[in-house]
C-alpha positions as CSV (number, residue, x, y, z in Angstrom):
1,X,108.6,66.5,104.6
2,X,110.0,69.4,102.6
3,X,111.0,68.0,99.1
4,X,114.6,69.0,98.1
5,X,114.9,70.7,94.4
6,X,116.8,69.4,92.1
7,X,119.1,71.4,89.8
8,X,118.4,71.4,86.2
9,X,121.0,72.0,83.7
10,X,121.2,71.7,80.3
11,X,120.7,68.8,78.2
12,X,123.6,69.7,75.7
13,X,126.4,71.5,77.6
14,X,125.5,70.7,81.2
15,X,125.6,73.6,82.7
16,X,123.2,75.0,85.3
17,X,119.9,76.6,84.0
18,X,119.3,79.7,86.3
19,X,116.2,81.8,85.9
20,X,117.3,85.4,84.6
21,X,115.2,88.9,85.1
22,X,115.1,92.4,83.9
23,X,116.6,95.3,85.6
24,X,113.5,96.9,86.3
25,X,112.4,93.4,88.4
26,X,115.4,93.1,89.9
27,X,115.2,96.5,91.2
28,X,111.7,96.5,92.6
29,X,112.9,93.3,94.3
30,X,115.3,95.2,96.6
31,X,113.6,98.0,96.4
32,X,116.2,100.3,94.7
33,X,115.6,102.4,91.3
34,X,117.2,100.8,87.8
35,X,119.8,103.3,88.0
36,X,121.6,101.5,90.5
37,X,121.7,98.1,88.5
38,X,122.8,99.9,85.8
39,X,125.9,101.4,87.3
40,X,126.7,98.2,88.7
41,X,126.4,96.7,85.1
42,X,128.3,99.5,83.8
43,X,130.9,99.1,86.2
44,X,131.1,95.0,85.7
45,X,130.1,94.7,90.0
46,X,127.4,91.9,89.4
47,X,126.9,89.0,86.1
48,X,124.4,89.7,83.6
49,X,123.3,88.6,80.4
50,X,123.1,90.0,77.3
51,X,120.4,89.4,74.6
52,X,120.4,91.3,72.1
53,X,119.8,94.7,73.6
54,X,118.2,93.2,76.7
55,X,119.8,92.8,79.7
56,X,119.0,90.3,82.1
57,X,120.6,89.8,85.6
58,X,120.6,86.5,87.3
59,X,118.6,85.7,90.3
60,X,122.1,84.2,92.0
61,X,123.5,87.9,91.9
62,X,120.3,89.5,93.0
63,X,120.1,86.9,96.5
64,X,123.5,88.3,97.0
65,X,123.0,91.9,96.7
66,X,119.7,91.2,98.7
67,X,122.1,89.7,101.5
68,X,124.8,92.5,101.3
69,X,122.3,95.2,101.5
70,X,120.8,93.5,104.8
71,X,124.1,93.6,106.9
72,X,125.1,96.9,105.9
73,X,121.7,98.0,106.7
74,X,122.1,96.0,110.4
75,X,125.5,97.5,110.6
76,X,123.6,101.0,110.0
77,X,121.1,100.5,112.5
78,X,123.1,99.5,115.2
79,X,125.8,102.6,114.6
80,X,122.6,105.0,114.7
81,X,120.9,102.9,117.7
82,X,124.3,103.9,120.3
């Protein structure tokens, strides 16, 4: 039986805790240099979170690159594929 996990979220406002990463983890995730996360920062294309000077993107935004980038990759490979 897989155990379902629970959102946490925060004891004073209630919002949902999400787990935040750097730029340069992010981009070794999909595989892409930091330059790309930081035009789509610059251009306001994904959320992120400012501390300080660090900049931290959330793992939510990252999934949905991650998915994005896989069907336009499909899409590519099948228009190369014919």
């Amino acid at each position: 039986m897989t155990a379902k996990r629970k959102k946490q979220f925060c004891v004073l406002c209630g919002s949902p805790n999400e787990k935040y990463l750097s730029v340069s983890t992010a981009a070794e995730l999909i595989d892409c240099s930091e330059q790309f996360f930081r035009n789509l920062i610059r251009d306001r294309k994904i959320c992120f979170a400012k501390y300080g000077r660090l900049v931290r993107i959330p793992i939510s935004e990252i999934e949905k690159l991650k998915i994005e980038y896989q069907s336009i990759s499909n899409i590519y490979e099948k228009s190369v594929a014919k």
